[in-house]
Backbone bond lengths (Angstrom), bond angles and torsions (degrees), N, CA, C in turn:
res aa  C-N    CA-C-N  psi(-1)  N-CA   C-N-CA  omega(-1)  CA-C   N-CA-C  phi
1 X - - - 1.457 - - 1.527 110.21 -
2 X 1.491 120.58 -37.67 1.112 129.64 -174.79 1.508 110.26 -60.98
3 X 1.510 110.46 -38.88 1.696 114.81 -178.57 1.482 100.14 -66.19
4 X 1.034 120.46 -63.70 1.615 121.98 -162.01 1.603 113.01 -54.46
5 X 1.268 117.39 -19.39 1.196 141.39 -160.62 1.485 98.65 -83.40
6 X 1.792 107.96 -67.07 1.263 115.85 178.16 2.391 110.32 -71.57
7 X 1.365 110.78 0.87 1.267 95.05 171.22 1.099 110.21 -93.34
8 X 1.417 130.46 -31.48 1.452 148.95 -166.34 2.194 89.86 -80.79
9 X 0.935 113.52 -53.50 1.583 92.46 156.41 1.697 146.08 -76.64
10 X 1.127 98.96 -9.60 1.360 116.19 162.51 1.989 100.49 -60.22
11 X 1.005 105.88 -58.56 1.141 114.00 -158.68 1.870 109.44 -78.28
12 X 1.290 104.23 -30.63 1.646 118.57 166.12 1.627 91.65 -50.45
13 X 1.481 109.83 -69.00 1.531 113.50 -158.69 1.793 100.86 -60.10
14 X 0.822 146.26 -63.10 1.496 136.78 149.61 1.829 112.01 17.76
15 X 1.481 88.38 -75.66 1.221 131.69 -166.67 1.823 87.46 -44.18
16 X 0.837 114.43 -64.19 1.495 129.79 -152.56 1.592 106.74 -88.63
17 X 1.361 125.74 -25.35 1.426 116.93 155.84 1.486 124.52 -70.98
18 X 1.700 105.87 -14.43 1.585 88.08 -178.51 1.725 91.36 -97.99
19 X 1.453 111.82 25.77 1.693 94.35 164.08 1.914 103.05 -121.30
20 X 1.554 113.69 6.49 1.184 89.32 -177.62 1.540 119.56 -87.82
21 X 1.272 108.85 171.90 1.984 121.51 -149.09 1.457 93.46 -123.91
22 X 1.331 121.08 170.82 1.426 124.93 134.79 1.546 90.13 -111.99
23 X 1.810 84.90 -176.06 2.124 99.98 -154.49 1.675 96.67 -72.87
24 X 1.819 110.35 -9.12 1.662 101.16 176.62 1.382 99.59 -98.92
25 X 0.927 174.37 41.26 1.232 171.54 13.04 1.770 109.87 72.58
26 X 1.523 115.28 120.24 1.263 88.09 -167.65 2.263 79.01 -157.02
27 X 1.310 102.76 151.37 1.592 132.86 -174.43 1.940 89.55 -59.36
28 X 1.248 131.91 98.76 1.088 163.98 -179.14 1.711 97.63 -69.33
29 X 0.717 117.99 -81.29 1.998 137.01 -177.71 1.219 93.00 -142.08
30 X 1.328 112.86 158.78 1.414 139.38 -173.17 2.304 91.30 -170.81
31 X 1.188 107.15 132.87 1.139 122.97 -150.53 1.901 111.94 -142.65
32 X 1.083 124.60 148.62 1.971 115.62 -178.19 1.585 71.80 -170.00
33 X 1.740 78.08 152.72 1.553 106.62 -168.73 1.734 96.47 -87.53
34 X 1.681 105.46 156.83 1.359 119.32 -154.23 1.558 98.59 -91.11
35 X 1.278 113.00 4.21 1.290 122.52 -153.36 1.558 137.94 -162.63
36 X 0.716 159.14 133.13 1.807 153.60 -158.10 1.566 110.44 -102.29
37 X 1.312 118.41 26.52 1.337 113.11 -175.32 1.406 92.52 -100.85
38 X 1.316 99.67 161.39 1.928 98.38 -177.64 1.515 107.99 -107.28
39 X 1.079 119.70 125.28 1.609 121.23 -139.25 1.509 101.23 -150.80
40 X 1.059 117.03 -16.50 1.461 132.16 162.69 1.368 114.30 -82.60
41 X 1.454 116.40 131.61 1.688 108.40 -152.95 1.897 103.37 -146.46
42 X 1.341 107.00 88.58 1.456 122.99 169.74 1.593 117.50 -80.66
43 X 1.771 110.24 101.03 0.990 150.92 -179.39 1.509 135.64 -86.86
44 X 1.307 105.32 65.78 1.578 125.32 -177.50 1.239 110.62 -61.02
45 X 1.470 121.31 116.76 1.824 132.15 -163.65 1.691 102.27 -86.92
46 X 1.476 114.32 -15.97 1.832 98.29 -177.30 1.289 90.22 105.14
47 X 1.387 131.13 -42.10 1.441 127.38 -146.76 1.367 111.91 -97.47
48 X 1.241 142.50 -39.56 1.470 166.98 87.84 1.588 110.61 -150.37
49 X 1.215 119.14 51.81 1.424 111.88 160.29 1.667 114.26 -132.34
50 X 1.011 109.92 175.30 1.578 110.44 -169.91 1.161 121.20 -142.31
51 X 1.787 128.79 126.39 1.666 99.96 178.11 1.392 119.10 -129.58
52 X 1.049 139.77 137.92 1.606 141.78 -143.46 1.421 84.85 -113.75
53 X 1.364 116.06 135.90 1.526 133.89 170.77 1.202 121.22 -156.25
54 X 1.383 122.88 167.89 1.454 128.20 168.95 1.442 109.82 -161.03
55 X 1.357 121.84 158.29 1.614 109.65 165.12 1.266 108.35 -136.48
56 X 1.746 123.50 141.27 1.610 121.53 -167.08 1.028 130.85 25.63
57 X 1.329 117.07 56.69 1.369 145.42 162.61 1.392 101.62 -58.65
58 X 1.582 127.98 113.57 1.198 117.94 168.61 1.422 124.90 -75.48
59 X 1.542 107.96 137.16 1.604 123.46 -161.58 1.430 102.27 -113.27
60 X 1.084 109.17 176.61 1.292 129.72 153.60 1.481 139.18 -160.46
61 X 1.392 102.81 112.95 2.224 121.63 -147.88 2.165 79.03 -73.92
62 X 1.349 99.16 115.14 1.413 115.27 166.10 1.551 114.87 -89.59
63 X 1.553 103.34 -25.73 1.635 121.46 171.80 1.358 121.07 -150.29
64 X 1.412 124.04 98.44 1.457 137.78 150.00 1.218 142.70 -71.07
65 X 1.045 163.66 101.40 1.749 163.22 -108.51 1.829 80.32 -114.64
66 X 1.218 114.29 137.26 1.141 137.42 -170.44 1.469 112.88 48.13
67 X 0.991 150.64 63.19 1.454 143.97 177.00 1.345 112.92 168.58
68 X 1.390 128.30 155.85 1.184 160.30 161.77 1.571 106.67 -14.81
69 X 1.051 112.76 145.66 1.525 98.15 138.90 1.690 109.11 176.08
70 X 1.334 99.88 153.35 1.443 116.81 110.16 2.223 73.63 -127.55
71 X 1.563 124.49 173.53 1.200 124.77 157.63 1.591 106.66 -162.26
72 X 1.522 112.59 139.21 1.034 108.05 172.48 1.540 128.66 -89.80
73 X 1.150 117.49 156.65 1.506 132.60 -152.90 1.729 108.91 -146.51
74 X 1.562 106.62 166.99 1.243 105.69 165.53 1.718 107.44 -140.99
75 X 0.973 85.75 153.99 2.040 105.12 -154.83 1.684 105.54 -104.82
76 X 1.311 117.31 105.99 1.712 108.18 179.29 1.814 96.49 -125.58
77 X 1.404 125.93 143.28 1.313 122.26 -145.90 2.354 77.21 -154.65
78 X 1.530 98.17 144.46 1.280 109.33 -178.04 1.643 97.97 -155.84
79 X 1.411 108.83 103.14 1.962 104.25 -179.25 1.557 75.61 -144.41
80 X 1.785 86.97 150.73 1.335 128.44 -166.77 1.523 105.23 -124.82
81 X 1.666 125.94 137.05 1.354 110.38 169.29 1.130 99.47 -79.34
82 X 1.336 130.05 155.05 1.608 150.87 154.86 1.527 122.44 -105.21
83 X 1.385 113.17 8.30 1.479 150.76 148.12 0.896 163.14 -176.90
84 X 1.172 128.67 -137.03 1.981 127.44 -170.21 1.391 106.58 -75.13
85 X 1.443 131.40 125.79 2.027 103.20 164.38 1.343 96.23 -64.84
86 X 1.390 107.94 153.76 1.318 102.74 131.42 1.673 118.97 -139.83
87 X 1.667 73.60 -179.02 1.892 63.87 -167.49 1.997 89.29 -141.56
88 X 1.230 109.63 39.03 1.589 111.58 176.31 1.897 104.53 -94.05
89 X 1.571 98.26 -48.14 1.957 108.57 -177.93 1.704 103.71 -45.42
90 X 1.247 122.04 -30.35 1.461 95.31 -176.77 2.157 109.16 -150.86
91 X 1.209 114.01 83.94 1.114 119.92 -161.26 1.789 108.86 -21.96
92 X 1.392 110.55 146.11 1.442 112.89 -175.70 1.154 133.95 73.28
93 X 1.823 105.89 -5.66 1.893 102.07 -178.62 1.524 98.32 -137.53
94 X 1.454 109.76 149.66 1.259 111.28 169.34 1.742 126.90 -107.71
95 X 1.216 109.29 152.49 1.532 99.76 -163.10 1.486 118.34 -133.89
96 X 0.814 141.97 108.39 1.894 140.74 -145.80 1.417 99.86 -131.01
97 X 1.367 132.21 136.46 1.307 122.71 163.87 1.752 116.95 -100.01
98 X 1.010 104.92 145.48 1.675 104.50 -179.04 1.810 110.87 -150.07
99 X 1.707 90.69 175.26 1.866 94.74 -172.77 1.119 104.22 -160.65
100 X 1.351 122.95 157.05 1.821 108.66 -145.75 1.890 81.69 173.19
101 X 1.258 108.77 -169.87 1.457 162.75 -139.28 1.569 113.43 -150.62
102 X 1.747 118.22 109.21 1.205 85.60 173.60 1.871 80.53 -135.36
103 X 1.510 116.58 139.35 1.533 100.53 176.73 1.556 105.64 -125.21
104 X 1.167 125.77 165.48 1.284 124.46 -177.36 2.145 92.87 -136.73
105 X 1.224 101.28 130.07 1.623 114.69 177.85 1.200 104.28 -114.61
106 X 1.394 117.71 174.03 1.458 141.19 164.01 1.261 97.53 -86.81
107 X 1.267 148.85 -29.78 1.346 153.80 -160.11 1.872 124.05 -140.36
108 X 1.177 85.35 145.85 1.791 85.69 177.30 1.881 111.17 -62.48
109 X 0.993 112.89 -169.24 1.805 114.34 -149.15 1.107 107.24 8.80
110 X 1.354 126.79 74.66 1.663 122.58 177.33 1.478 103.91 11.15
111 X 1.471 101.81 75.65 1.592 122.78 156.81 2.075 108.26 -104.06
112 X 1.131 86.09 166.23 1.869 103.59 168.91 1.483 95.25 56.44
113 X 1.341 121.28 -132.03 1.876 108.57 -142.54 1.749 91.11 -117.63
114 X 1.388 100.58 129.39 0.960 119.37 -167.06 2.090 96.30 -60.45
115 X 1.099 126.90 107.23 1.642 111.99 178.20 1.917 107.25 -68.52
116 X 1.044 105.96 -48.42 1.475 105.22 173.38 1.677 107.29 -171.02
117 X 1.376 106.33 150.64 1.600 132.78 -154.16 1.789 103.20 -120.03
118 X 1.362 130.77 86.42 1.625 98.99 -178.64 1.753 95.64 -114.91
119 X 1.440 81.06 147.32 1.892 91.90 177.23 1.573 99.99 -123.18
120 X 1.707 99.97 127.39 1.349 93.01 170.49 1.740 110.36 -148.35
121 X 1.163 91.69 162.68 1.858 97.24 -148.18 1.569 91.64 -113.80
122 X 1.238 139.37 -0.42 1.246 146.21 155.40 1.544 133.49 -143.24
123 X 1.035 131.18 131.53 1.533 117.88 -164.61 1.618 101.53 -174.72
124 X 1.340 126.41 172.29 1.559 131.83 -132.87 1.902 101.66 -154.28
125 X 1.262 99.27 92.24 1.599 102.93 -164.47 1.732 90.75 -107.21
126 X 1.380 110.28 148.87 1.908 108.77 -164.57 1.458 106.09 -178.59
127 X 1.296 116.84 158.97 1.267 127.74 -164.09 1.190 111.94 165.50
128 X 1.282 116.60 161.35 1.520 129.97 -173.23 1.368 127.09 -75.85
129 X 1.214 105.68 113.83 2.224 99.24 -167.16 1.365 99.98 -44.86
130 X 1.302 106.35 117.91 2.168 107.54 168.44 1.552 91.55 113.46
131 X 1.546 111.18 -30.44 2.085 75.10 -154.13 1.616 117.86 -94.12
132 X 0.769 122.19 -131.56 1.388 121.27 -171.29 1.754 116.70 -151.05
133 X 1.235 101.85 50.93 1.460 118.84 152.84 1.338 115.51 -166.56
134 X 1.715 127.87 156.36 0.979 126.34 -163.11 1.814 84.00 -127.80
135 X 1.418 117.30 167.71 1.165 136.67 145.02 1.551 146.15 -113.68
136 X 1.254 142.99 106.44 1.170 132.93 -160.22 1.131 111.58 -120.54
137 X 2.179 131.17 102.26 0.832 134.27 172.21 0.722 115.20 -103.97
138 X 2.063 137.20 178.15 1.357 151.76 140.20 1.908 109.52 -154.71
139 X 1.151 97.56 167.84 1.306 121.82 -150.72 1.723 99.40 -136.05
140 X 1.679 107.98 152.71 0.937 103.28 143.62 1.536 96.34 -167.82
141 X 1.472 114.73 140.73 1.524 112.31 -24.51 1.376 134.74 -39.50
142 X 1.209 133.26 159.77 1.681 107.53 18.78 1.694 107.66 -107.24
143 X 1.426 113.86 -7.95 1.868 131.71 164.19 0.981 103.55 -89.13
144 X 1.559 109.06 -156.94 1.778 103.36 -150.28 1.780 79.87 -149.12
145 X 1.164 79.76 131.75 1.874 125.57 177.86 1.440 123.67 -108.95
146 X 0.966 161.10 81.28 1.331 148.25 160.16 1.585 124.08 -103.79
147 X 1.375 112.71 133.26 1.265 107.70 -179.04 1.423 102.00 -134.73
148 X 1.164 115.71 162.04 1.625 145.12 -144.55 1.404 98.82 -155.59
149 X 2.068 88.21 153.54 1.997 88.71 -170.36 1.563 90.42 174.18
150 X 1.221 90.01 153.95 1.542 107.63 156.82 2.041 137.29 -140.67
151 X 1.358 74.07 46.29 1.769 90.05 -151.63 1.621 84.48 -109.43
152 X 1.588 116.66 -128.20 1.682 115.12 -134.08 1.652 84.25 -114.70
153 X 1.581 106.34 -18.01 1.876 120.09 -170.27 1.500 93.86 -54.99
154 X 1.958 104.73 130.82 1.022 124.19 147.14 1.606 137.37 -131.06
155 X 1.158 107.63 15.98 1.340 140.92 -161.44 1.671 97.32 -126.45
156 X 1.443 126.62 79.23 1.653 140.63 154.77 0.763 129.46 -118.38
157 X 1.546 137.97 33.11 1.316 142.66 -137.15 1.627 84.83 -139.75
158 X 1.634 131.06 157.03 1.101 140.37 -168.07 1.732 101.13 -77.43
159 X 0.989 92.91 160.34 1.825 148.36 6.12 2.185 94.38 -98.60
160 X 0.854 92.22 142.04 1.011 131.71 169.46 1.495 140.13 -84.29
161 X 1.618 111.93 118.07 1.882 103.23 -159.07 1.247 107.55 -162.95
162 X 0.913 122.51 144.99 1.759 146.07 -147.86 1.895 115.33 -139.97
163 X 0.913 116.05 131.74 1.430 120.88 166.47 1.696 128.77 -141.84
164 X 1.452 129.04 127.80 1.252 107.29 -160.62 1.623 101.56 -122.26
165 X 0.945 143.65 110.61 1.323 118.21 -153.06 1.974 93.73 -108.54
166 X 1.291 117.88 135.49 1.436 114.23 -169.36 1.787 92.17 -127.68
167 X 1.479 115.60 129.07 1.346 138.74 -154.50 1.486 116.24 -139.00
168 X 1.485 114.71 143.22 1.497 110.04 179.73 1.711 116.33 72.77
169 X 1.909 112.44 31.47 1.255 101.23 170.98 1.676 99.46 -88.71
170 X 1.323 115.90 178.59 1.298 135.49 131.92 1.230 123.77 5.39
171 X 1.363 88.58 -118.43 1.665 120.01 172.30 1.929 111.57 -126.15
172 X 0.902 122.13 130.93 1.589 112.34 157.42 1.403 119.00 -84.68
173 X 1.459 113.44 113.45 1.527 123.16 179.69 1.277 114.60 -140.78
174 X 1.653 107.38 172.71 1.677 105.04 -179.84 1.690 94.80 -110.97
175 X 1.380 99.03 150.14 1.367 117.97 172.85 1.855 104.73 -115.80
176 X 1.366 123.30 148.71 1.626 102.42 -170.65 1.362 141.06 -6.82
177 X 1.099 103.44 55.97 1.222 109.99 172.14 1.675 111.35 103.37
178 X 1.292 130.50 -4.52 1.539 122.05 177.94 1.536 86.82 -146.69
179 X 1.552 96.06 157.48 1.115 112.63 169.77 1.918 147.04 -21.76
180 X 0.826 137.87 112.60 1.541 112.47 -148.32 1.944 104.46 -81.40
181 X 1.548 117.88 169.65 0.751 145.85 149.12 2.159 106.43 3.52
182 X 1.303 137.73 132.45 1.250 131.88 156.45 1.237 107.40 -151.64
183 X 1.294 118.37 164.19 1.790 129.49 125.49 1.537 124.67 -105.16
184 X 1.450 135.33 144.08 1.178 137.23 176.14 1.850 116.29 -155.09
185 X 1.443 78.67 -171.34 1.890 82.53 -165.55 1.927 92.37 -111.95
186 X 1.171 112.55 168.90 1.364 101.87 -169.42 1.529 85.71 -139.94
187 X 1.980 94.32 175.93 1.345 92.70 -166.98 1.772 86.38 -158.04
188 X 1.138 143.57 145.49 1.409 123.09 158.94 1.757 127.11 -157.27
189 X 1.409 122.39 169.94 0.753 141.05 -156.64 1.729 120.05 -120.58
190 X 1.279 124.79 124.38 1.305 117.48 -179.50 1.970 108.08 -141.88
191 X 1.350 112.55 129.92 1.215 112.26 -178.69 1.742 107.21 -133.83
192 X 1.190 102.90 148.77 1.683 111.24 179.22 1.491 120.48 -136.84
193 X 1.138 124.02 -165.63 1.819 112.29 170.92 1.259 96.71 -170.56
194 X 1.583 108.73 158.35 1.641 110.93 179.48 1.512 110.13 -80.60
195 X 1.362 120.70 170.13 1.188 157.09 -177.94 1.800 102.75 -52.91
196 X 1.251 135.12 21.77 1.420 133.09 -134.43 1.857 98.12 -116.90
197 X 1.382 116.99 -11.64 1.631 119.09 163.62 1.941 97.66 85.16
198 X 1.379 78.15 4.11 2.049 61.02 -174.30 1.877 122.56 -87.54
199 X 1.009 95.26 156.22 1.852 100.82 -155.73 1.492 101.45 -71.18
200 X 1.163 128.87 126.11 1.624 153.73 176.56 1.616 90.40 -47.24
201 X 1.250 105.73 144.28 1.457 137.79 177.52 1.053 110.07 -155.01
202 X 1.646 115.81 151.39 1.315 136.08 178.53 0.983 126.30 -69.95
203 X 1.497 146.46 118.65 1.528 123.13 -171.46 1.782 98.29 -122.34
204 X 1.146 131.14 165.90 1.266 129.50 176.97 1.311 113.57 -81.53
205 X 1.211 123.04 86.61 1.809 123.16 176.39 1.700 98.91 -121.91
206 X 1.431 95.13 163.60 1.911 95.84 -164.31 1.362 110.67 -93.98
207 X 1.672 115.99 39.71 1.267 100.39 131.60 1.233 123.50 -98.32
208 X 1.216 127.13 5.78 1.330 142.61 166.52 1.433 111.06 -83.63
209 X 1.085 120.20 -48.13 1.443 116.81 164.97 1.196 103.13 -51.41
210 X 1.543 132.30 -72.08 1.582 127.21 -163.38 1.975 116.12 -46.48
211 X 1.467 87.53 -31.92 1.740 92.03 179.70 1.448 100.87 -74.81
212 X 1.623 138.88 -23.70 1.529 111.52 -176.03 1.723 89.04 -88.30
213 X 1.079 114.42 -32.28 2.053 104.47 -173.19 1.553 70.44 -41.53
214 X 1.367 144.39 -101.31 1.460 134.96 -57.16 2.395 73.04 -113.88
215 X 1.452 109.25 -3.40 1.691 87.52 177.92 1.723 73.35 -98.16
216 X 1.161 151.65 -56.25 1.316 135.22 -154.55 2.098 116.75 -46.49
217 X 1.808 92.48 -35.85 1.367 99.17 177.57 1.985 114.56 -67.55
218 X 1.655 114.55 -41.49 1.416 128.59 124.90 1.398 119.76 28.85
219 X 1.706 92.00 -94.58 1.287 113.46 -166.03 1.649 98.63 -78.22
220 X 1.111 122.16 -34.65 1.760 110.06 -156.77 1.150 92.13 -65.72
221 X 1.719 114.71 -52.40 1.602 113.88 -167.87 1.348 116.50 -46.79
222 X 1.565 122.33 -48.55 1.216 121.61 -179.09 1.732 120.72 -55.21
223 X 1.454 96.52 -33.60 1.726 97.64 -164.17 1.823 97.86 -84.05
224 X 1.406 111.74 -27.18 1.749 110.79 167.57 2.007 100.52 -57.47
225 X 1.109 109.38 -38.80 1.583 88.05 -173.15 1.198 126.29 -89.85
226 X 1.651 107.60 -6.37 1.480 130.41 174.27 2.049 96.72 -38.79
């Protein structure tokens, strides 16, 4: 009980670095799809890898760092697994790491002003075996984040943090070894902080919540088989 306990927190604590801030740290874009079509498209190769994509997905920026809003946008997203799911570290959830491209335009074929560009070369996509949403974060720290732009963003400076929340699949399952086959609706999250040296702290945002569900889900399982 003690192992499962400490993997299901291993993975909470995860959870909670790609949400920690310093006190300048501030919600960059924040973004929901324009629409209920499932347009987000998780692509299981046979082989065990998987790659989640979409192109001009219509969005809509609910919060932009210098500017107006509600504004419409279009959403094109490119993540790659870079390994195995698994779903043994914490009974009931599955957990895949991946790194990808995600850009958001003013315009279809990423035309007109780029609103924001993030490239990331490690990141933590997960969800509950069976249910019907996935999550796709990264951080940096303690991985590597970079985002690019030419829009109203002036706030890119670390630490750096991302959230993608993907909704309305199926089922969440593994197919040889990676994640299986979906469509979904997307939704997302982007945070940054100035240049200001101050030491990262934890703040309560729900990927931190999702990491204590996922030791609470953990513990129940274990004490049902007790």
């Amino acid at each position: 009980m003690r192992r499962i306990r400490l993997a299901a927190l291993s993975v909470a604590m995860v959870l909670a670095v790609g949400a920690f801030n310093t006190a300048s740290a501030i919600t960059i874009l924040n973004f929901g799809q324009a629409n209920n079509l499932l347009l987000i498209t998780g692509d299981n190769d046979g082989a065990g890898s998987t790659s989640i994509t979409s192109t001009d997905v219509p969005i809509t920026i609910t919060q932009l760092e210098n500017a107006a809003t509600p504004i419409d946008a279009y959403f094109t997203l490119s993540l790659n697994s870079i390994g195995a799911a698994d779903d043994t570290s914490i009974p009931g959830a599955i957990l895949q790491p991946y790194a990808g491209t995600i850009q958001i335009y003013s315009e279809a074929l990423l035309g007109g002003t780029n609103y924001l560009t993030a490239t990331v070369t490690g990141g933590l996509t997960l969800g509950l075996d069976g249910g019907s949403s996935l999550v796709f974060t990264s951080s940096q720290p303690p991985g590597s984040v970079t985002f690019t732009e030419n829009g109203p963003i002036t706030t890119l400076d670390l630490p750096r943090s991302l959230s993608l929340s993907f909704t309305d699949l199926v089922s969440v399952s593994i197919t040889n070894g990676s994640i299986s086959d979906f469509t979904a609706t997307v939704s997302g999250l982007f945070r940054a902080g100035a240049a200001t040296g101050d030491i990262p702290v934890p703040e309560p945002t729900s990927m931190l919540l999702l990491g204590t569900g996922l030791v609470g889900v953990a513990s129940r399982r274990r004490r049902k088989k007790s």
